[in-house]
C-alpha positions, -999 to 999 in steps of 0.1 A, spaced: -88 -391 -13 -55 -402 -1 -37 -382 -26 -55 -349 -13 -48 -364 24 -10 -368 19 -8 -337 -2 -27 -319 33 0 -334 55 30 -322 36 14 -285 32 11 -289 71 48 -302 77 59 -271 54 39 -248 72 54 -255 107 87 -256 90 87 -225 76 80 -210 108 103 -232 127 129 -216 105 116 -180 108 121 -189 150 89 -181 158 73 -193 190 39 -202 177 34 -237 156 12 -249 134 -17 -264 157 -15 -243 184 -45 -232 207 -35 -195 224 -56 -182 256 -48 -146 264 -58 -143 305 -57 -116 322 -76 -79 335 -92 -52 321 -59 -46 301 -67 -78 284 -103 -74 288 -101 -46 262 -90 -72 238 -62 -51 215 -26 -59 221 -41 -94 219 -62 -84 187 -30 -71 173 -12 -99 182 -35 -123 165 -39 -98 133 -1 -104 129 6 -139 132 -29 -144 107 -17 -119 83 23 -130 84 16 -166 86 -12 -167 65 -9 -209 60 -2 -219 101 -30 -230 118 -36 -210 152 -66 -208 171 -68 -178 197 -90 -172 226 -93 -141 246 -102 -143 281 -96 -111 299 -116 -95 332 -115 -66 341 -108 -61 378 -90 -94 381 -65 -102 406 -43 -133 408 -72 -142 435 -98 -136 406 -121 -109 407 -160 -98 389 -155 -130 371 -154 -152 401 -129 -171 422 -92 -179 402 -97 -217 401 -132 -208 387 -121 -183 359 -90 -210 351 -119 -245 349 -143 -219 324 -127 -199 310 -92 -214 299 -87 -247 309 -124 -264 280 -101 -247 248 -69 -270 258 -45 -248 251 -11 -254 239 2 -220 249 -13 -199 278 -3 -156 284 -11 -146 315 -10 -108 320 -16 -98 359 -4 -72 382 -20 -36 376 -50 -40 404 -23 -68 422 -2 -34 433 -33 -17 445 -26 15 432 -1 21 460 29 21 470 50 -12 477 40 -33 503 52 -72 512 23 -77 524 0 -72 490 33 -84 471 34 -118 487 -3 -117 478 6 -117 444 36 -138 446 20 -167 461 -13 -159 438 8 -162 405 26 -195 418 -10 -211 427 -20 -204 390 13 -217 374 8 -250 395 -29 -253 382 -22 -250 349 5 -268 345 -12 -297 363 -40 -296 338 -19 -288 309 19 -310 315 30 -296 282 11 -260 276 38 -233 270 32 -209 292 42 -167 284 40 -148 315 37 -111 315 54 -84 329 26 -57 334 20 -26 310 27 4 323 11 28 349 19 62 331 45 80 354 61 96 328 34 119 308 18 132 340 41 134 375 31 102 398 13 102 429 32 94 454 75 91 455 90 66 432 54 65 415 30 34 411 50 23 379 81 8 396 56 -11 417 49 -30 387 84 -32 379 90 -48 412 64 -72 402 80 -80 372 110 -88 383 93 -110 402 77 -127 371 112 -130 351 126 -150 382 95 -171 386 99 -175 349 136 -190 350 124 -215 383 96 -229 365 112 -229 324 84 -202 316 85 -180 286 88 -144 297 73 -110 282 81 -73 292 55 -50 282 65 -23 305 101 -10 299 97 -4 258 63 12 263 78 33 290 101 44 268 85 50 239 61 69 266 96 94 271 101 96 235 60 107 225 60 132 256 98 149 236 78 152 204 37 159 215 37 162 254 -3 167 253 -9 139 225 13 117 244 -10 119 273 -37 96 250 -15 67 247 -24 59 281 -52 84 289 -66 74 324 -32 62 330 -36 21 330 -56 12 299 -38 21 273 -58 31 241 -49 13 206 -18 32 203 -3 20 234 -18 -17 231 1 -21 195 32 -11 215 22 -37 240 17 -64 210 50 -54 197 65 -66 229 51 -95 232 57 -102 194 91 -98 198 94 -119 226 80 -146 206 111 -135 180 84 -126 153 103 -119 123 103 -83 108 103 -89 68 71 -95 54 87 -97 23 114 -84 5 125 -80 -37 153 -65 -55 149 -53 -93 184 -44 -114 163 -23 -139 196 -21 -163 182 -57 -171 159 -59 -162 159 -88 -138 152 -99 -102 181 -102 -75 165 -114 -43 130 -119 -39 114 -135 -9 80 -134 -29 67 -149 -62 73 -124 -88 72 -124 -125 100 -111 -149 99 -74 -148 92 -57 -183 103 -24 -196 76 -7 -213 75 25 -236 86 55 -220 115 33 -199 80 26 -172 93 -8 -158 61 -33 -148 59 -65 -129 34 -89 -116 39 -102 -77 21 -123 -53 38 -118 -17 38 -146 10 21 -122 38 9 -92 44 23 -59 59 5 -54 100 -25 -34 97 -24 -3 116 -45 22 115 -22 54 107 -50 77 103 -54 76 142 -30 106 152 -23 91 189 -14 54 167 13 79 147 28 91 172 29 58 193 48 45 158 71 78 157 84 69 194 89 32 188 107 11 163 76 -13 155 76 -6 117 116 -17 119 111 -43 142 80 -60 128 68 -44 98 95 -43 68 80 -48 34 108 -41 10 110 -31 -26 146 -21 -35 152 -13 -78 187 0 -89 199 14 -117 169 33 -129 174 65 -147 177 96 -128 142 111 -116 112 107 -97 88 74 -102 54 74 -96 49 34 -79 13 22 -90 -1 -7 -78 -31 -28 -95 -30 9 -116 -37 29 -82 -8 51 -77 3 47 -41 37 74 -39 66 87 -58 100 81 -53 136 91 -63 157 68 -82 181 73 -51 152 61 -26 145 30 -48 175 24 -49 179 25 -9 144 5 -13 108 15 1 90 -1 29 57 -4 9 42 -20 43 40 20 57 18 31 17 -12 30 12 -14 -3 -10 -39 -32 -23 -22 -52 2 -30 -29 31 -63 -24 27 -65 -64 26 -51 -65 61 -75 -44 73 -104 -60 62 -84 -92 80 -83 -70 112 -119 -66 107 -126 -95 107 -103 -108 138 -124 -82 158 -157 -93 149 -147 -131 160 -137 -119 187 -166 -98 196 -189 -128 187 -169 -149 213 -172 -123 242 -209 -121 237 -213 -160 240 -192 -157 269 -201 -127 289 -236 -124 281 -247 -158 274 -226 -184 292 -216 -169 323 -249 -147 335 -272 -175 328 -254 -201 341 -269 -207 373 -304 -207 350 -321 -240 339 -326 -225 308 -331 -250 274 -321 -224 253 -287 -219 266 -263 -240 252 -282 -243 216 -273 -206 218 -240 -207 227 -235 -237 199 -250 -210 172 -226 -188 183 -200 -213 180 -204 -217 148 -209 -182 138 -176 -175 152 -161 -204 136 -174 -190 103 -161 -158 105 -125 -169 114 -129 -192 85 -140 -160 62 -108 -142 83 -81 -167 74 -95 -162 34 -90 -127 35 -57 -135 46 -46 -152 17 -22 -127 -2 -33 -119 -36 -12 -113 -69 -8 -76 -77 6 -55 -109 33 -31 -106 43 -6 -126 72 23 -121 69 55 -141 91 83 -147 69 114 -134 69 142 -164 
């Protein structure tokens, strides 16, 4: 028992190393609350946030909470009073790290006025204070709001409702430097990946953000991006050379067994990768064009497979014997981003995002129909109910971080007759 208690320690110290190495913000152990409005509320940059980190660091240990309301102000909102929504719904999960995304209903809907600004200002500074009072060591990320779309339709007044939210931003990234917070832009590389979709689609580019604030899955995985990078979220999710003239393996940030040639010059391989490519659902047109007018898939989503020196023509790539493209010795050669194809590894992602989303629906319905509109009931049943959901949750993320677990694959290169 020792043994396996020692062994458990080192896998955990070589878990937070490895991503102390990659730079990445989160650490084995943490506790993330996402807070914020309806933006939040709809629960899908943060979903795609925690679909990444699950599926790139399948081994740390991150808990994530979502804990959105729509209509909320820095004052609160439906959900009740600030200090109320920060004592129930943030501060009982002890978080080590804390995003707080506010600002869209702050504004209004209008144009800039002190008034409503130092509303905001002195809002935001009140819920800094309580936090960190609660939490002396929580890592806070503050958020620069998404977005108003002003650039896909023209805006309502002059200057539009947009740059109000800039203005607020600016705010946050100063606030962010006085009080040694961690800061995240989600407006000005959705904005202009906004300018880029409207150049290639101007009427599909109107989905991204359809009613204008809530952006639809598209736009949130542009938002998650942002955030992602903030937190310096490495791009590779793994990456191999082949020299076929061998053959033999140059670089390989995966496990990977010797490659083989086989009749006909095919050349086969067995690999089990470290993580697995983002899951994103490329079948949605509005999610392919948000990826066409954005570098996500270079920024975040690289899953290399580079093989020189094959004989001139075109190779069929199979995977697990399920052909998933062909490709030029000249593009193998320049490597494929296998993380884009339509691969074992993929559809194991999915299934992970799946699964993130059904946690995640099981926590919302212990917490927005259970917990908070029977609270004021004397009700026995209450908390056994909330405990059962609890552990159904718990359950599922345990059946989610499984699924995560990267699985060993054959490969096999063919010339196409």
């Amino acid at each position: 028992m020792k043994r396996l208690c020692l062994i458990s320690l080192l896998l955990i110290g070589f878990v937070a190393t490895l991503a102390a190495q990659n730079g990445f913000y989160l650490k084995d152990g943490d506790r993330v609350v996402f807070y914020g409005d309806s933006i939040t509320d709809q629960r899908l940059y943060t979903l795609f946030t925690e679909a990444y980190v699950v599926t790139r660091f399948p081994k740390l240990n991150v808990s994530f909470v979502h804990s959105g309301w729509g209509g909320d102000r820095v004052t609160g909102g439906g959900g009740g009073p600030i200090d109320v929504r920060l004592k129930r719904d943030v501060f009982p999960y002890r978080p080590t790290v804390m995003t707080i995304m506010l600002g869209m209903n702050d504004g209004s809907y209008r144009a800039y006025d002190d008034k409503i600004f130092e509303t905001y200002a002195s809002g935001y500074r009140h819920i800094i204070e309580s936090v960190k009072s609660a939490f002396p060591g929580e890592r806070i990320t503050v958020i620069e709001p998404s977005p108003f779309d002003d650039v896909t339709r023209a805006p309502n007044f002059e200057g539009g409702y947009n740059a109000v939210l800039v203005r607020y931003g600016q705010f946050l990234a100063e606030l962010a430097n006085k009080e040694a917070l961690h800061v995240a832009d989600l407006n000005t590389s959705v904005v202009g990946a906004l300018h880029k979709a409207k150049e290639i689609d101007s009427k599909m580019a109107e989905r991204i953000i359809q009613d204008r604030v809530h952006p639809g899955p598209g736009g949130q995985m542009l938002m998650a991006e942002a955030l992602l990078k903030s937190w310096s979220a490495p791009a590779a999710v793994g990456s191999v050379t082949i020299d076929a003239s061998g053959p033999k393996v140059i670089t390989a940030l995966k496990n990977i067994s010797s490659p083989k040639l086989q009749e006909g010059g095919a050349l086969a391989w067995s690999q089990t990768d470290d993580a697995l490519p983002m899951p994103i659902d490329m079948k949605d047109p509005v999610m392919q064009l948000a990826m066409k007018s954005s570098d996500f898939i270079q920024a975040l989503d690289q899953q290399t497979l580079q093989v020189t020196n094959m004989k001139p023509g075109r190779y069929a790539l199979s995977i697990d014997g399920e052909r998933v493209g062909a490709f030029s010795d000249a593009e193998l050669a320049a490597g494929v981003n296998l993380a884009v194809l339509q691969t074992p590894m993929a559809a194991q992602a999915m299934n992970v995002l799946d699964l993130t989303r059904k946690h995640n629906d099981i926590h919302f319905a212990r917490w927005r129909m259970v917990q908070v509109p029977l609270q004021d009931l004397s009700l026995t049943s209450t908390q056994p109910a909330m405990d059962a959901l609890d552990r159904l949750e718990a359950e599922i993320v345990a059946a989610q971080r499984a699924a995560a677990v990267p699985k060993p694959h054959e490969y096999r290169l063919a010339l196409e007759n």
